[in-house]
mmCIF file of the N, C-alpha and C atoms, coordinates in Angstrom:
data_MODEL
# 
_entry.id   MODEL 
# 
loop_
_atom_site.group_PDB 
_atom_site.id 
_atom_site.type_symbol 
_atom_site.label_atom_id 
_atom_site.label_alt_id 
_atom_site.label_comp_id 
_atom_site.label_asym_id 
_atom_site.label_entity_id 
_atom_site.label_seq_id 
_atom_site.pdbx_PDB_ins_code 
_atom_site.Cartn_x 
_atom_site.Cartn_y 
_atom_site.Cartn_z 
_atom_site.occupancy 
_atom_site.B_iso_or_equiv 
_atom_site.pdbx_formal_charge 
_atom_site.auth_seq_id 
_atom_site.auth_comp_id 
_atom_site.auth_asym_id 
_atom_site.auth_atom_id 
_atom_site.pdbx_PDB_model_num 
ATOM 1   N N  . UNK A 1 1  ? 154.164 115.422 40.412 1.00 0.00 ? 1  UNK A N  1 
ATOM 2   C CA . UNK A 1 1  ? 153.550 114.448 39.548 1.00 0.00 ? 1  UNK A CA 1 
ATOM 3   C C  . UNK A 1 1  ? 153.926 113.031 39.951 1.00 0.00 ? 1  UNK A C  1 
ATOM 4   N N  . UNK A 1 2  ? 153.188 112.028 39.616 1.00 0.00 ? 2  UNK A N  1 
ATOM 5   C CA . UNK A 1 2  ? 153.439 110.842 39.333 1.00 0.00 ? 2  UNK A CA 1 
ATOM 6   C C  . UNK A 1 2  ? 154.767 110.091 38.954 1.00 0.00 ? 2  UNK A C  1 
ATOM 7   N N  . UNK A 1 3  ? 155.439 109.026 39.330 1.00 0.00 ? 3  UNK A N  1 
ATOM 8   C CA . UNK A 1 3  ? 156.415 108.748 38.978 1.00 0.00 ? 3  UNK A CA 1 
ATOM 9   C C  . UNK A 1 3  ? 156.116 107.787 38.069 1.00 0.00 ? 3  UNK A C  1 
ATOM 10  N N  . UNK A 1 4  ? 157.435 107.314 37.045 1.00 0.00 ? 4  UNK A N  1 
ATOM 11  C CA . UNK A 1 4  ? 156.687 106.422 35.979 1.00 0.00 ? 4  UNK A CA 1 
ATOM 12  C C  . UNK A 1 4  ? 156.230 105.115 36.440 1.00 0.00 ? 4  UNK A C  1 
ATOM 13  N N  . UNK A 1 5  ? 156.983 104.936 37.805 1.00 0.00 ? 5  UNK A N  1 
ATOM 14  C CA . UNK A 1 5  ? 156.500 103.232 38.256 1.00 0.00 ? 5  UNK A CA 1 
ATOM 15  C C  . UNK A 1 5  ? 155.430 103.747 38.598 1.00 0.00 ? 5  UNK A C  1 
ATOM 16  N N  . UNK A 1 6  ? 154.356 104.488 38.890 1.00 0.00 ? 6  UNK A N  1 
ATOM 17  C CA . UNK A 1 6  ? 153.563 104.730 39.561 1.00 0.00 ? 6  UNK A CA 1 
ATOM 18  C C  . UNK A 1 6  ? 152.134 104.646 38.472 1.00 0.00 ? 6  UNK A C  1 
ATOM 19  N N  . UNK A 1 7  ? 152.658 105.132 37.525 1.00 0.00 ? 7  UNK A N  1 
ATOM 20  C CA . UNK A 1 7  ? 152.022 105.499 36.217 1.00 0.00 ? 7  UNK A CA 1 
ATOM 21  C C  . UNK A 1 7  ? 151.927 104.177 35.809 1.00 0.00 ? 7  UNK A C  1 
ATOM 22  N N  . UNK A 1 8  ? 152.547 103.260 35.226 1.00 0.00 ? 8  UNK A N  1 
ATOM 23  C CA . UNK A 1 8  ? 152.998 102.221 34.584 1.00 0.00 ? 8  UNK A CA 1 
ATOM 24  C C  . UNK A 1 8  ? 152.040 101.112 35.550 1.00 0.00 ? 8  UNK A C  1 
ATOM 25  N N  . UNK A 1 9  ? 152.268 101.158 36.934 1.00 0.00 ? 9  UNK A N  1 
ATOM 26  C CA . UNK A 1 9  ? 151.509 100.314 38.013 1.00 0.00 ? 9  UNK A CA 1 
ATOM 27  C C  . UNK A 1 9  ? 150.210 100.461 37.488 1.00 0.00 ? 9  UNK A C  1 
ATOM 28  N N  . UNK A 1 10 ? 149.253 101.946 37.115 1.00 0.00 ? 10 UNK A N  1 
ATOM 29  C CA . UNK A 1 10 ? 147.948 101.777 37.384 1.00 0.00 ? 10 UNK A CA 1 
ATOM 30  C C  . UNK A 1 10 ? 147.761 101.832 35.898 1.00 0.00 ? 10 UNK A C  1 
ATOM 31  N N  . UNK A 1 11 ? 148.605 101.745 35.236 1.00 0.00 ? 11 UNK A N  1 
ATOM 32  C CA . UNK A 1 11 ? 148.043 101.753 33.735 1.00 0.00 ? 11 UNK A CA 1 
ATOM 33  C C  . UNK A 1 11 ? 146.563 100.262 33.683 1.00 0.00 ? 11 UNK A C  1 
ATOM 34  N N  . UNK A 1 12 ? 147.060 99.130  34.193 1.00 0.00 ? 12 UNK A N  1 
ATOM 35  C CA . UNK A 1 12 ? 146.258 98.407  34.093 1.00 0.00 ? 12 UNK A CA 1 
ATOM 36  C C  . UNK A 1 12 ? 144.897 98.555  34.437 1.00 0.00 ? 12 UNK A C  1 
ATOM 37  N N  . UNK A 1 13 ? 144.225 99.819  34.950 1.00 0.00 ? 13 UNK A N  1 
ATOM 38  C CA . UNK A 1 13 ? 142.760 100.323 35.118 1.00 0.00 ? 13 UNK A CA 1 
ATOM 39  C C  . UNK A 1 13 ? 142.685 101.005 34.130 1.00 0.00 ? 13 UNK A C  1 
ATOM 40  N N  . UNK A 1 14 ? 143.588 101.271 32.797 1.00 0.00 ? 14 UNK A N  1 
ATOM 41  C CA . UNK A 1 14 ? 142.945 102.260 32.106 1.00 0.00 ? 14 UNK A CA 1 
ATOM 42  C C  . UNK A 1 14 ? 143.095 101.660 30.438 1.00 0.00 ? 14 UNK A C  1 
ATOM 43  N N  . UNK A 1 15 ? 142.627 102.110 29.039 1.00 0.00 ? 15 UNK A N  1 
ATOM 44  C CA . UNK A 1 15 ? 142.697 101.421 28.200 1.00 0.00 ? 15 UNK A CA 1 
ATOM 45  C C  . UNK A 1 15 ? 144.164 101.704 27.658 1.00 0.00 ? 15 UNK A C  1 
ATOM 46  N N  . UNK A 1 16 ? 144.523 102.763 28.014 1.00 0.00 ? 16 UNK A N  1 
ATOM 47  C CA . UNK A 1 16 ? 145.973 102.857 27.789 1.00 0.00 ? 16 UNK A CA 1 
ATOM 48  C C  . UNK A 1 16 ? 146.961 103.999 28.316 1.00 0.00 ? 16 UNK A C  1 
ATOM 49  N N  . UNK A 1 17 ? 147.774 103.868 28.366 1.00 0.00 ? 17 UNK A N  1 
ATOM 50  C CA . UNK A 1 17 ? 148.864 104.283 29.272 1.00 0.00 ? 17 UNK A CA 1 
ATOM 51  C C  . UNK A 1 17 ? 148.767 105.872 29.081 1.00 0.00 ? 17 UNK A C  1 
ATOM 52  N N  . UNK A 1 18 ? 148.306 106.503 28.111 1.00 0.00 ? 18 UNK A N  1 
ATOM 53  C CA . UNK A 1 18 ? 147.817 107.558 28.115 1.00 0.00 ? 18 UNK A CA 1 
ATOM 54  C C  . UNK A 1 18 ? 146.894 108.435 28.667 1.00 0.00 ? 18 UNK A C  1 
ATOM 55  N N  . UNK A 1 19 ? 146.293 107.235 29.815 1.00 0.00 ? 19 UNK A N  1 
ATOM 56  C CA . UNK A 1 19 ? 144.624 108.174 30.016 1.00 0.00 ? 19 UNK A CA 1 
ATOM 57  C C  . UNK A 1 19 ? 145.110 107.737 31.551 1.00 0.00 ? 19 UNK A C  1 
ATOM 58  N N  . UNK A 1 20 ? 146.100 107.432 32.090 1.00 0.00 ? 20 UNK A N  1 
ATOM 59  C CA . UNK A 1 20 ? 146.668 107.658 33.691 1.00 0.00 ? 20 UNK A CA 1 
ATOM 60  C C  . UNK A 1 20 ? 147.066 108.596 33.955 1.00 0.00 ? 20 UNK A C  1 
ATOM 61  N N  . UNK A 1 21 ? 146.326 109.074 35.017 1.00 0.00 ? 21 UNK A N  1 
ATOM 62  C CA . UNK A 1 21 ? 146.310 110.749 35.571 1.00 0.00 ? 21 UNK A CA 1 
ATOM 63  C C  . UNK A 1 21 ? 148.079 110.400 35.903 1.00 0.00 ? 21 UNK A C  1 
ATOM 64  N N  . UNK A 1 22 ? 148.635 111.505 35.879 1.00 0.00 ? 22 UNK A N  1 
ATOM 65  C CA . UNK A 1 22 ? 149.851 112.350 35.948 1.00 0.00 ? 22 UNK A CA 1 
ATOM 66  C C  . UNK A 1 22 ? 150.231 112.853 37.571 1.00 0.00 ? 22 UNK A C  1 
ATOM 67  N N  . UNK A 1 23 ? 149.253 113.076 38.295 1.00 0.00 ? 23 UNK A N  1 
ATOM 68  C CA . UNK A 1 23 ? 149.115 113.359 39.517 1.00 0.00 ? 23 UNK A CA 1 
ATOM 69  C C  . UNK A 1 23 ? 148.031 113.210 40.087 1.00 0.00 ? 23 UNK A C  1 
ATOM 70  N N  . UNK A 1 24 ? 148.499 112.967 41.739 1.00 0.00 ? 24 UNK A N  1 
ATOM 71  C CA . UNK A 1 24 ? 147.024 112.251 42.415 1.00 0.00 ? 24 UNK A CA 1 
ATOM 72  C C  . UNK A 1 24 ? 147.635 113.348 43.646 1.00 0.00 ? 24 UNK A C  1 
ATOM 73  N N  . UNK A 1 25 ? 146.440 113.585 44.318 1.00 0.00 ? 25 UNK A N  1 
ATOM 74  C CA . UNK A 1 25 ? 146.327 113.427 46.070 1.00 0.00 ? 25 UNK A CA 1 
ATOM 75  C C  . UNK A 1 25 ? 146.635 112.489 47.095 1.00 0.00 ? 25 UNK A C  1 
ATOM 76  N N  . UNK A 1 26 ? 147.452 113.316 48.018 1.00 0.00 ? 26 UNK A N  1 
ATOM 77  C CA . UNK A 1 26 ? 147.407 112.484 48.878 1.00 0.00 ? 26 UNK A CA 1 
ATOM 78  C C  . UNK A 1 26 ? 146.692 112.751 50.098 1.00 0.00 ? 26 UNK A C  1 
ATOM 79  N N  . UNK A 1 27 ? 146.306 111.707 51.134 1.00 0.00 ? 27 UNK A N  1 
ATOM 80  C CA . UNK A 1 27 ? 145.470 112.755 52.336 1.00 0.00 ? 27 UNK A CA 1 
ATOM 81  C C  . UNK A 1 27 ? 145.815 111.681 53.598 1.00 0.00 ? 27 UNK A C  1 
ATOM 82  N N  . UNK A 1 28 ? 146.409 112.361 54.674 1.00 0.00 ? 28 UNK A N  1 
ATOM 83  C CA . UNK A 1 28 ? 146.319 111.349 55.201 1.00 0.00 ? 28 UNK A CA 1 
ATOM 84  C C  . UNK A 1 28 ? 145.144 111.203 56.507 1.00 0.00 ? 28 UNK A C  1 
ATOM 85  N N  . UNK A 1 29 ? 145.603 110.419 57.479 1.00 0.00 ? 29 UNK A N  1 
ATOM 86  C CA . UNK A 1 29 ? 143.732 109.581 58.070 1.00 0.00 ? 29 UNK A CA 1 
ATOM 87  C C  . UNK A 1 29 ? 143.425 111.311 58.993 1.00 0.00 ? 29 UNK A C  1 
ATOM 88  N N  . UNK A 1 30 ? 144.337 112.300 59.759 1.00 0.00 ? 30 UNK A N  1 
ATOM 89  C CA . UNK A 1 30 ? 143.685 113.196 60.497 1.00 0.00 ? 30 UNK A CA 1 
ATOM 90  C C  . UNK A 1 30 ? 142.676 114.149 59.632 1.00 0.00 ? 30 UNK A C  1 
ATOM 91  N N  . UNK A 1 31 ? 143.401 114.063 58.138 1.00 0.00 ? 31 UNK A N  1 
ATOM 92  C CA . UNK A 1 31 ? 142.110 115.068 57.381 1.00 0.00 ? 31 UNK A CA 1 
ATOM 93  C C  . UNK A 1 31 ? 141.298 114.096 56.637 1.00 0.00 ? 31 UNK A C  1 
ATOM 94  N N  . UNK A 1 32 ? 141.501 113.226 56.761 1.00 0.00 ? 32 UNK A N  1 
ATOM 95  C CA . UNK A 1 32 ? 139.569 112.166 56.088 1.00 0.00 ? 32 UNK A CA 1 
ATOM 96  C C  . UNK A 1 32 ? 138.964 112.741 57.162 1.00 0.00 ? 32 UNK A C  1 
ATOM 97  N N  . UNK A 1 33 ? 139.348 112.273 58.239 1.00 0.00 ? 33 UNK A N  1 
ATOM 98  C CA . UNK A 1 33 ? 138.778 111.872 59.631 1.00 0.00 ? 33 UNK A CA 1 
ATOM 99  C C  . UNK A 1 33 ? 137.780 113.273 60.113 1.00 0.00 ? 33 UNK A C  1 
ATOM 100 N N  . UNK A 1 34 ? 138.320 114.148 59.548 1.00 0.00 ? 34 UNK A N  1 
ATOM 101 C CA . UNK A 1 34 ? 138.114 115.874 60.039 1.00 0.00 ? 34 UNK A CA 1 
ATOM 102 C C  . UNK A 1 34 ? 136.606 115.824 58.795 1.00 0.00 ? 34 UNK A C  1 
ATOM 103 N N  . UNK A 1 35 ? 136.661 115.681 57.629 1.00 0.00 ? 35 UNK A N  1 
ATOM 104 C CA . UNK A 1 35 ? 135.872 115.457 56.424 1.00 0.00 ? 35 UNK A CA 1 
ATOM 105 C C  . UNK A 1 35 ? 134.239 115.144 57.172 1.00 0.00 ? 35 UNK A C  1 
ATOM 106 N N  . UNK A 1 36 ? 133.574 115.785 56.271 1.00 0.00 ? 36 UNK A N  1 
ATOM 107 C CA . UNK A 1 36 ? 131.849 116.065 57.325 1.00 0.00 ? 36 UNK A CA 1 
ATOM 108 C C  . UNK A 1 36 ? 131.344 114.678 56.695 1.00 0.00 ? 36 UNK A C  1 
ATOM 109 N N  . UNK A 1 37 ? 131.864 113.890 55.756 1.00 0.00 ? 37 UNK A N  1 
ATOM 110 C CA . UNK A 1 37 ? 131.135 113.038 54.940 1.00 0.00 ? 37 UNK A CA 1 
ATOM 111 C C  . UNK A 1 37 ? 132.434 112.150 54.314 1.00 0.00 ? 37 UNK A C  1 
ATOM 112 N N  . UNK A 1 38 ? 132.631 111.025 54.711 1.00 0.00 ? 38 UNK A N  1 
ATOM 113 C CA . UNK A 1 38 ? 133.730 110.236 54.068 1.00 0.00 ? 38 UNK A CA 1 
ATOM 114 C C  . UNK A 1 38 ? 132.857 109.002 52.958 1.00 0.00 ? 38 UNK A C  1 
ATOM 115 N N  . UNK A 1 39 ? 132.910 108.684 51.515 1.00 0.00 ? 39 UNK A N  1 
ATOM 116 C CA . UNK A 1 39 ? 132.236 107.708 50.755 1.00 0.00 ? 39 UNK A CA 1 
ATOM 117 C C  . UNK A 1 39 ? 133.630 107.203 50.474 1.00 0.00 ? 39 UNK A C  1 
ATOM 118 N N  . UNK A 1 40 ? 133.203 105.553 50.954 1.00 0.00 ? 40 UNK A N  1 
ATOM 119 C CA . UNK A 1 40 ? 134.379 104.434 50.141 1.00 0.00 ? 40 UNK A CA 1 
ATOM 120 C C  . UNK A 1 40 ? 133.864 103.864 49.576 1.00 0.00 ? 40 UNK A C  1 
ATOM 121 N N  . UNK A 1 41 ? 134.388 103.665 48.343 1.00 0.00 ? 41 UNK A N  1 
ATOM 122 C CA . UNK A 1 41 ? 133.713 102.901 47.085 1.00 0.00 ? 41 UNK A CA 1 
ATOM 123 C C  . UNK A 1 41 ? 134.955 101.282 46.843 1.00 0.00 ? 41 UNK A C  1 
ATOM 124 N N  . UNK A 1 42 ? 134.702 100.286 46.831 1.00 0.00 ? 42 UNK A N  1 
ATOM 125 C CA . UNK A 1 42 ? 135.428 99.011  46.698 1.00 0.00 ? 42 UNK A CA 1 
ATOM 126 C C  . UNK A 1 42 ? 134.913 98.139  45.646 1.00 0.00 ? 42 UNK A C  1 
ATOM 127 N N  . UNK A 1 43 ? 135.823 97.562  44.954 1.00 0.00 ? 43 UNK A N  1 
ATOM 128 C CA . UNK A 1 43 ? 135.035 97.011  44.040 1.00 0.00 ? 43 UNK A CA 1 
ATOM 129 C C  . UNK A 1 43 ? 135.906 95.301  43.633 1.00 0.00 ? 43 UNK A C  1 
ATOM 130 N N  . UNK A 1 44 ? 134.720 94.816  43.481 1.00 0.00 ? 44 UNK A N  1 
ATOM 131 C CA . UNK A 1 44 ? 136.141 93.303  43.376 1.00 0.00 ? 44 UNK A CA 1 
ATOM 132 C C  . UNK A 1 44 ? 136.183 92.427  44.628 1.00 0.00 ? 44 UNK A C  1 
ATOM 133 N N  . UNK A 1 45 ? 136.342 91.061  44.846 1.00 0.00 ? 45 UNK A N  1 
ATOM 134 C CA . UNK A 1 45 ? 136.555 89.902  45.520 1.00 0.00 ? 45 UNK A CA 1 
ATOM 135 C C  . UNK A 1 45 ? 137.731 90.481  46.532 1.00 0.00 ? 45 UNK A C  1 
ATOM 136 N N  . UNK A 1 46 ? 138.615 90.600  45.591 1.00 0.00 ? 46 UNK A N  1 
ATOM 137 C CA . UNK A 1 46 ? 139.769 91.128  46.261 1.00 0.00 ? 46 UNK A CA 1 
ATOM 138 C C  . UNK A 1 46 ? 139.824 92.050  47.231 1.00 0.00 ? 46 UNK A C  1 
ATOM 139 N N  . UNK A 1 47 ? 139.013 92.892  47.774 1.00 0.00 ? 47 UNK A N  1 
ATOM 140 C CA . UNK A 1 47 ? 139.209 93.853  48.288 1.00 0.00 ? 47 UNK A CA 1 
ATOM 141 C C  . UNK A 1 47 ? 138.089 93.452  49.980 1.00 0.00 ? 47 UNK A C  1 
ATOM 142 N N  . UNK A 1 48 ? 137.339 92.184  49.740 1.00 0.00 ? 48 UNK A N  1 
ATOM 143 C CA . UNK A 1 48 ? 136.144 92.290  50.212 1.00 0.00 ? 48 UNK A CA 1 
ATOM 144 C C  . UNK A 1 48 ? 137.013 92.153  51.845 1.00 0.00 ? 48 UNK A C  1 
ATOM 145 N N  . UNK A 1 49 ? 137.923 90.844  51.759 1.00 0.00 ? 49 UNK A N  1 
ATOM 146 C CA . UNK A 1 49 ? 138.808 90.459  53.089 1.00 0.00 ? 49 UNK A CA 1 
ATOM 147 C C  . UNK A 1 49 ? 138.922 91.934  53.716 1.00 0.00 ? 49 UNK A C  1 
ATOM 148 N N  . UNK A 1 50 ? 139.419 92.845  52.634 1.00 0.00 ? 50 UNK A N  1 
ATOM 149 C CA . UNK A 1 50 ? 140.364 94.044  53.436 1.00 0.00 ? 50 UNK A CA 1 
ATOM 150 C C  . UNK A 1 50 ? 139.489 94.920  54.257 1.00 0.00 ? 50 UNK A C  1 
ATOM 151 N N  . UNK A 1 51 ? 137.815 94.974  53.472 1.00 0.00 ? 51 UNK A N  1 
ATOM 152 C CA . UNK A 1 51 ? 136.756 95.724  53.999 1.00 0.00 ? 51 UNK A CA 1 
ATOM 153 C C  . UNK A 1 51 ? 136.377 95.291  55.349 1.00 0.00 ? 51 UNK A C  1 
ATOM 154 N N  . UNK A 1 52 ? 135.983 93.974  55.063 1.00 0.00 ? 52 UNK A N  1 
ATOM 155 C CA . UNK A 1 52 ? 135.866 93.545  56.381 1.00 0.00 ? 52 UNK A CA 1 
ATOM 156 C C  . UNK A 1 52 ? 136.938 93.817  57.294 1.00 0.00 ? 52 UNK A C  1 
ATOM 157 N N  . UNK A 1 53 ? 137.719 93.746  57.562 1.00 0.00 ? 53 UNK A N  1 
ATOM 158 C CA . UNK A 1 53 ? 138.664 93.677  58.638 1.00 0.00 ? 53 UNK A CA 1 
ATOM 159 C C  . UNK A 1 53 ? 138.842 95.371  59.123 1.00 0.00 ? 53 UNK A C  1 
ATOM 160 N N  . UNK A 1 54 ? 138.346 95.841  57.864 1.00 0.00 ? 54 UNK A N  1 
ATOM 161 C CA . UNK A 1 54 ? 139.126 97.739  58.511 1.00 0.00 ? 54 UNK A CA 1 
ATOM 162 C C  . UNK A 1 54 ? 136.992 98.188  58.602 1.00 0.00 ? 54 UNK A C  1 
ATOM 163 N N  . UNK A 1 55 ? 136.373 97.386  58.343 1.00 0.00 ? 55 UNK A N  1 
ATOM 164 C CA . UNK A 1 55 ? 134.971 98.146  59.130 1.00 0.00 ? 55 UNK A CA 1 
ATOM 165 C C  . UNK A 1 55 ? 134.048 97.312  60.015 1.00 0.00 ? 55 UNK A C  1 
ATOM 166 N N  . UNK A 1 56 ? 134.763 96.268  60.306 1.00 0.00 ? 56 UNK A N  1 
ATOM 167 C CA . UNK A 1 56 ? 134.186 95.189  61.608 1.00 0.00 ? 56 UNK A CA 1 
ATOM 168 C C  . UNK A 1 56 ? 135.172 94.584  62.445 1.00 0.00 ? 56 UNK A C  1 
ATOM 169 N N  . UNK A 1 57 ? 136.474 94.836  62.442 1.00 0.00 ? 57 UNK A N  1 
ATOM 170 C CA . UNK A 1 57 ? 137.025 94.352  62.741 1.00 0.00 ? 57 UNK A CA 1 
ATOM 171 C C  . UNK A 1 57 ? 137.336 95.636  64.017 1.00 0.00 ? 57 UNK A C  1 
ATOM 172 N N  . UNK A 1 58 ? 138.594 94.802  64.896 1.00 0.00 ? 58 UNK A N  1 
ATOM 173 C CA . UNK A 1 58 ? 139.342 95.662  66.008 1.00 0.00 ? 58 UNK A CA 1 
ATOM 174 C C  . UNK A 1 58 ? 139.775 97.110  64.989 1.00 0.00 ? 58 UNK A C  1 
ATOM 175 N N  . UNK A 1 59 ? 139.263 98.405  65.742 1.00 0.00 ? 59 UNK A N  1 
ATOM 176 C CA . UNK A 1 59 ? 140.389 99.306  65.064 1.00 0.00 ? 59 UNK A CA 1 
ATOM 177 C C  . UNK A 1 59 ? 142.021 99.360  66.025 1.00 0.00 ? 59 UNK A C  1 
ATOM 178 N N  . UNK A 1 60 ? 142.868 99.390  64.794 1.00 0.00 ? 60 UNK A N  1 
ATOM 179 C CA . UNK A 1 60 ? 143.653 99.352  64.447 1.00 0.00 ? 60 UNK A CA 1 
ATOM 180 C C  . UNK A 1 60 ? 144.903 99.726  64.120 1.00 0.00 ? 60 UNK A C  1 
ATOM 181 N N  . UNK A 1 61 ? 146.311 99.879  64.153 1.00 0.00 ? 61 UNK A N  1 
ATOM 182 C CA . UNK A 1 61 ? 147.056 100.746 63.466 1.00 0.00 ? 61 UNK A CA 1 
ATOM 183 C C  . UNK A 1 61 ? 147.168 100.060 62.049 1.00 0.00 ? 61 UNK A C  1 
ATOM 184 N N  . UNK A 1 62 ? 147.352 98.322  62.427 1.00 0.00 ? 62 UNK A N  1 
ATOM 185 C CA . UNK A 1 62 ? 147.995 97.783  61.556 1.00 0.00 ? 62 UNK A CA 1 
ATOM 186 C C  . UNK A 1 62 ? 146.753 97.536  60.282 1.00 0.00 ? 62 UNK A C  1 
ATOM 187 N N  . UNK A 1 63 ? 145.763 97.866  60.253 1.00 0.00 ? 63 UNK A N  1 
ATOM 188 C CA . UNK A 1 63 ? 144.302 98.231  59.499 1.00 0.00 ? 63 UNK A CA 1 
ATOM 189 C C  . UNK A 1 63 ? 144.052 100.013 59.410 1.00 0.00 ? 63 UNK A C  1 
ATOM 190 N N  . UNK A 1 64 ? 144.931 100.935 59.029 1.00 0.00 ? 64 UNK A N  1 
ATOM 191 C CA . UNK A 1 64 ? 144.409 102.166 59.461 1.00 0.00 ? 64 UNK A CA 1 
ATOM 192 C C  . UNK A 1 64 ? 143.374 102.115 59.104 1.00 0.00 ? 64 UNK A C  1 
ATOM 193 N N  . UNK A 1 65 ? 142.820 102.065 58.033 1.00 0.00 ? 65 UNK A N  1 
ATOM 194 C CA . UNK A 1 65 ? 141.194 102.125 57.729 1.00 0.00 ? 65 UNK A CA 1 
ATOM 195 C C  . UNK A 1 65 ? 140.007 101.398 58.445 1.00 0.00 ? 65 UNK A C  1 
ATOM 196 N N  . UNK A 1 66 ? 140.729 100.817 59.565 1.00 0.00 ? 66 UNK A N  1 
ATOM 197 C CA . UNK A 1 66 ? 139.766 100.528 60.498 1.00 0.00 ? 66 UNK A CA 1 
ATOM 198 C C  . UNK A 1 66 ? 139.324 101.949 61.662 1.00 0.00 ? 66 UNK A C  1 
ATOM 199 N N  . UNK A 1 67 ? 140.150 102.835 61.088 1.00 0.00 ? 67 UNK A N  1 
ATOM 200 C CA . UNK A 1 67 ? 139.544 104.191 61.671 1.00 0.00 ? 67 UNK A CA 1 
ATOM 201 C C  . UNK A 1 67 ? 138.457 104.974 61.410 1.00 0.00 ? 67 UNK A C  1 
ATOM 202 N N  . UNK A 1 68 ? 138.269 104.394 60.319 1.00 0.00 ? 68 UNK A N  1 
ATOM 203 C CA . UNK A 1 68 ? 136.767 105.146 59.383 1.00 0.00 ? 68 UNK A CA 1 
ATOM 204 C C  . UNK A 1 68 ? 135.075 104.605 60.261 1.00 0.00 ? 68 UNK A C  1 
ATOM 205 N N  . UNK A 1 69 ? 135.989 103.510 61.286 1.00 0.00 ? 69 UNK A N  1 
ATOM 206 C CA . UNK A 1 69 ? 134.823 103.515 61.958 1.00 0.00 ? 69 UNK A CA 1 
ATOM 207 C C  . UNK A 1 69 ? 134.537 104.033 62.806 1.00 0.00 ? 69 UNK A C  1 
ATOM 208 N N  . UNK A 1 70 ? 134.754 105.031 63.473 1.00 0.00 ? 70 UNK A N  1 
ATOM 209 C CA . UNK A 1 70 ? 134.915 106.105 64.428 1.00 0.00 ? 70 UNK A CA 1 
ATOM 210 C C  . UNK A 1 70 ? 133.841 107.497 64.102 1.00 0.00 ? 70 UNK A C  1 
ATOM 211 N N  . UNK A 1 71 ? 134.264 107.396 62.243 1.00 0.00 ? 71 UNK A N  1 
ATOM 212 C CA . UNK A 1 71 ? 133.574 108.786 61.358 1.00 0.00 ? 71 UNK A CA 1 
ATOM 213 C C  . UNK A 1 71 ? 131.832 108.442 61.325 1.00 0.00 ? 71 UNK A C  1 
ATOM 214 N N  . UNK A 1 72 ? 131.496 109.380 62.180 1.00 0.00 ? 72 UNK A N  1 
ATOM 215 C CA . UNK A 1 72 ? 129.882 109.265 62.253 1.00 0.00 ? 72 UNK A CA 1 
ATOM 216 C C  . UNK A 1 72 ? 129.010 109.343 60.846 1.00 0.00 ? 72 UNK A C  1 
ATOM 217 N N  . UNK A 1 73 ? 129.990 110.152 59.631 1.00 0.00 ? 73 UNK A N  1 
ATOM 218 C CA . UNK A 1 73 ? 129.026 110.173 58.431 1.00 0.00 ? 73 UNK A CA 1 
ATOM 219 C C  . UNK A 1 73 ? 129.571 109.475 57.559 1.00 0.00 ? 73 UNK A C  1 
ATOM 220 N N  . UNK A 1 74 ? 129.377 108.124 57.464 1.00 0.00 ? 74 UNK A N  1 
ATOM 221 C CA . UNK A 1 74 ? 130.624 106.737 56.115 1.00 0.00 ? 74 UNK A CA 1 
ATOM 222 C C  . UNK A 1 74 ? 129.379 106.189 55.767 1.00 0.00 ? 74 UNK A C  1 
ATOM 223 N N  . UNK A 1 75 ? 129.826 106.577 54.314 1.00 0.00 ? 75 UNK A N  1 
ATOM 224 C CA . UNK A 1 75 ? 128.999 105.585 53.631 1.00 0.00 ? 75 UNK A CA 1 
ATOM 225 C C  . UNK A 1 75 ? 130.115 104.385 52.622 1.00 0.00 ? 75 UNK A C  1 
ATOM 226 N N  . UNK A 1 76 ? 129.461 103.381 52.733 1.00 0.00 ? 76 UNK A N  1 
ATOM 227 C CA . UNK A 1 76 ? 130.194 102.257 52.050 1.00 0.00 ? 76 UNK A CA 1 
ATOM 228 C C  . UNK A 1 76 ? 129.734 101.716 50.622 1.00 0.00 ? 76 UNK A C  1 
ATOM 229 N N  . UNK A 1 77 ? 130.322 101.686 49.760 1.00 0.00 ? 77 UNK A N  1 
ATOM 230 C CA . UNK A 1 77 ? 129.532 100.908 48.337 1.00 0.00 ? 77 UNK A CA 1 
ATOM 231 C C  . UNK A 1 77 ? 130.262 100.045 48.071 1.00 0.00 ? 77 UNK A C  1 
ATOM 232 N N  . UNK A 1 78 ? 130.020 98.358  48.548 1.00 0.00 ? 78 UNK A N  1 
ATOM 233 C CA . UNK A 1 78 ? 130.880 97.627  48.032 1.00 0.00 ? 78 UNK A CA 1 
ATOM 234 C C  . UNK A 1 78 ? 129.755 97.105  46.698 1.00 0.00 ? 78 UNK A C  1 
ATOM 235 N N  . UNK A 1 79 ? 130.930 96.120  45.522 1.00 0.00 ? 79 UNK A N  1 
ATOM 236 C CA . UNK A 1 79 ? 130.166 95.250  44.351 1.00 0.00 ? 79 UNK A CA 1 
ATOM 237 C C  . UNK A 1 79 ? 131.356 94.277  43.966 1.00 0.00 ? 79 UNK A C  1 
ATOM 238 N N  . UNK A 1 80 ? 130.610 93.171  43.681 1.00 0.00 ? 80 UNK A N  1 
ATOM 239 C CA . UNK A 1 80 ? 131.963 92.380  43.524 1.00 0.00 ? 80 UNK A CA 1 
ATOM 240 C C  . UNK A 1 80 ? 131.712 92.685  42.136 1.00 0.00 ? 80 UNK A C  1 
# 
């Protein structure tokens, strides 16, 4: 499960500290990468710098998600 800093961190996406999942997945880039169909969903100003740089930019170590450009089936949904 979740640790409480972990819990406590994402409480701020939810209306209250009660409705933060308890446990998440983890995956790292060789099994996205393996995945027949990868969807990234981004949402927010904040995030737009990071998109750009990991799906137009040089791939990367120091961008891993500049590896997703490699995956022949990505779909992207950004919205600010």
């Amino acid at each position: 499960g979740l640790d409480k800093q972990t819990i406590e961190d994402n409480s701020r996406f939810f209306n209250s500290i009660e409705e933060v999942p308890t446990q998440a997945m983890t995956m790292g880039l060789d099994t996205i990468m393996k995945s027949r169909e990868i969807l990234l969903i981004a949402q927010g100003k904040k995030k737009l710098d990071i998109i750009q740089k990991a799906l137009f930019g040089d791939i990367t170590e120091e961008v891993p998600a500049s590896i997703l450009q490699n995956h022949e089936n990505l779909t992207i949904l950004y919205c600010e």
